[in-house]
C-alpha positions, 0 to 999 in steps of 0.5 A, a space after each residue: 172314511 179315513 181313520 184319524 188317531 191321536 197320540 191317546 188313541 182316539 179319533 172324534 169326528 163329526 159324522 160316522 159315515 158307513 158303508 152302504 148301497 142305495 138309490 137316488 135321482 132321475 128324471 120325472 118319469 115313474 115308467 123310465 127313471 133315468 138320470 139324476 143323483 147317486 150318493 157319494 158320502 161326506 167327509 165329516 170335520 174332526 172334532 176338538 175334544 181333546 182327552 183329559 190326560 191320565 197315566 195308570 198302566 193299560 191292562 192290555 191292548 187298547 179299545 179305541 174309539 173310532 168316531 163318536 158324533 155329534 161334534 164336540 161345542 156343536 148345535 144339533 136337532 130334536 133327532 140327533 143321536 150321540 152315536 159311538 163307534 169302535 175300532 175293534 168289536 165288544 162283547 155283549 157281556 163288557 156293553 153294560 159296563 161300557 154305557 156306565 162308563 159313558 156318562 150323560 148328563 143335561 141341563 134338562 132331565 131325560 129319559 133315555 138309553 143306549 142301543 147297540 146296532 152291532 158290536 161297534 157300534 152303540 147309539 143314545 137317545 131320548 126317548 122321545 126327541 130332545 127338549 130344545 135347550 138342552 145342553 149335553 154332556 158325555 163324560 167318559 171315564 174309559 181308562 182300563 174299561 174291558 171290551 170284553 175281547 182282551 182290550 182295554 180302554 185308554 183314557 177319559 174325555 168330555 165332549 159338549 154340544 147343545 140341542 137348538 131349535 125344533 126344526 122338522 121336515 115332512 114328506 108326503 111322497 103321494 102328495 108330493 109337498 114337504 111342510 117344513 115346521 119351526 118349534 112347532 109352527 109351518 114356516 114353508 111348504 114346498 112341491 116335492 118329487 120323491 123316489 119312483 116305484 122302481 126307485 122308491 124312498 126309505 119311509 121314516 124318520 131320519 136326522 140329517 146327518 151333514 150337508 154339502 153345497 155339491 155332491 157328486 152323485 153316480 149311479 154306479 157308486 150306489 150299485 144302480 148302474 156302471 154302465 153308461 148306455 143304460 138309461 138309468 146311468 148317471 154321473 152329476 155334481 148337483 148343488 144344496 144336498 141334505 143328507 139323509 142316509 148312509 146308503 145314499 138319501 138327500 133333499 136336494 136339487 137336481 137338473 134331471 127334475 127341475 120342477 117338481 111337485 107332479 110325478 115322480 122324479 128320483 132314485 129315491 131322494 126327494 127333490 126340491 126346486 132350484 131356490 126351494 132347494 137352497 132355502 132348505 139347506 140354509 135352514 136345516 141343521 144336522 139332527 133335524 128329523 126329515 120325516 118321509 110317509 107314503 112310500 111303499 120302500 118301508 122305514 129306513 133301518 135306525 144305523 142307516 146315518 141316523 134313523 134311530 126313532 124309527 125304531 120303537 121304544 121296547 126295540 131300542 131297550 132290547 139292545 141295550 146293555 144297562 138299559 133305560 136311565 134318567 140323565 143326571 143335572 149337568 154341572 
């Protein structure tokens, strides 16, 4: 993803898409996968939080955030992590400070914590999902915060968005339907194909985390193969993408299996039928957990996109620097 700056120094955008190398598509055979869908990642909007301006003297050269998401006066799912990426690494003595500095507050009390995937990268959630409702703010006051390596924070901004409706998806890859439920109640249920045993899909929960009208989607981008005789090389733009995983997952059609619901049909994504598909991604909304079970690949790791509730509630405290906090009463 190209970095955008603004004069202050700090680019928001609407997905923070890492690099990362999986599997996807094919056809119905679970012996001979063969054509079907490689991942190519969305590029994600720039957001319009603008920084509230400041003039004290930096300390030292500046920390930068890369990206944070979600979007700024957005309307995400249950699932969806507020996920903050830097441009240079900080050091686990500065993280505590820097999640202070950081602050959330809700319309609706919540129970939650930071959790550092890396020294770049450092997500919050909730301990269990959102409330629906719930209106977020991260009001973050960075000006000459250390990162703990001789950089300094710039500035302050205030980034919104609002949690929606509870809308979840579940896969059952040995059943070969998804269950599509709103606020609690099943409004559809659909036949799936999801990965074969060579291709099999990541288990787990995971928030959506764009979608595309077309992708193209080749095996030689997710390193299944670059070369066109082999029987697992393709390279296809396919239509309603539901972006699971930064290593390539969607929920999406595909023409390589046009009727699903009997066998296995992928490189590891789940596909749905051509009209199944297109109702899907009408429906879904970024921060909506898709939840996958039956299949033998495990869970996907929480920083692959936005699988952070695969993680247990002691493992995300583990990496956390401040850790557990109660959200104060948005303004």
């Amino acid at each position: 993803m190209g970095r955008v700056r603004t004069s202050m120094g700090i680019a928001l955008v609407a997905g923070a898409v890492l690099a990362g190398t999986s599997a996807c598509g094919g056809n119905s055979s679970a012996s001979t996968p063969t054509k079907d869908d490689a991942k190519a990642a969305s590029s994600a909007p720039a957001a319009t939080a603008s920084p509230k301006p400041t003039t004290p003297k930096p300390l030292g050269p500046p920390m930068l955030l890369d990206t944070i998401t979600p979007e700024t006066n957005t309307t995400v799912g249950v699932a969806m992590p507020i996920s903050v990426v830097f441009s240079n690494p900080v050091a686990t003595s500065a993280r505590a400070g820097i999640e202070k500095a950081m602050k959330i507050s809700t319309s609706v009390p919540t129970t939650g914590a930071w959790h550092w995937f890396s020294s770049t990268r450092v997500d919050f959630r909730p301990e269990s999902y959102w409330k629906p409702g719930t209106k977020v703010t991260i009001d973050a006051d960075m000006t000459n915060v250390p990162n703990g390596n001789g950089r300094y924070g710039t500035h302050s901004y205030v980034h919104n968005f609002t949690i929606g409706d509870d809308d979840e998806a579940s896969v059952s890859v040995t059943g070969h339907s998804m269950k599509v439920t709103h606020n609690g109640t099943v409004v559809k249920t659909m036949p799936i194909d999801a990965g074969s045993p060579s291709f099999p899909s990541w288990d787990g929960t995971m928030a959506v985390i764009d979608k595309a009208k077309e992708v193209r989607m080749t095996s030689c981008s997710v390193g299944i193969s670059c070369d066109k005789s082999s029987p697992d090389y393709y390279d296809l733009t396919l239509p309603w993408d539901v972006h699971l995983t930064t290593s390539g997952t969607y929920v999406h059609y595909s023409t390589g299996d046009p009727y699903p619901g009997h066998s296995y049909g992928s490189h590891g994504c789940v596909h749905l039928s051509l009209a199944n598909a297109k109702w899907f991604y009408n429906f879904i909304k970024q921060g909506d957990p898709i939840t996958i079970t039956g299949s033998p690949r495990g869970k996907a790791a929480g920083d692959n996109g936005y699988a952070d509730f695969n993680l247990d509630w002691s493992t995300w405290l583990k990496d956390s620097g401040e850790g557990q906090i109660t959200t104060s009463p948005a303004a």
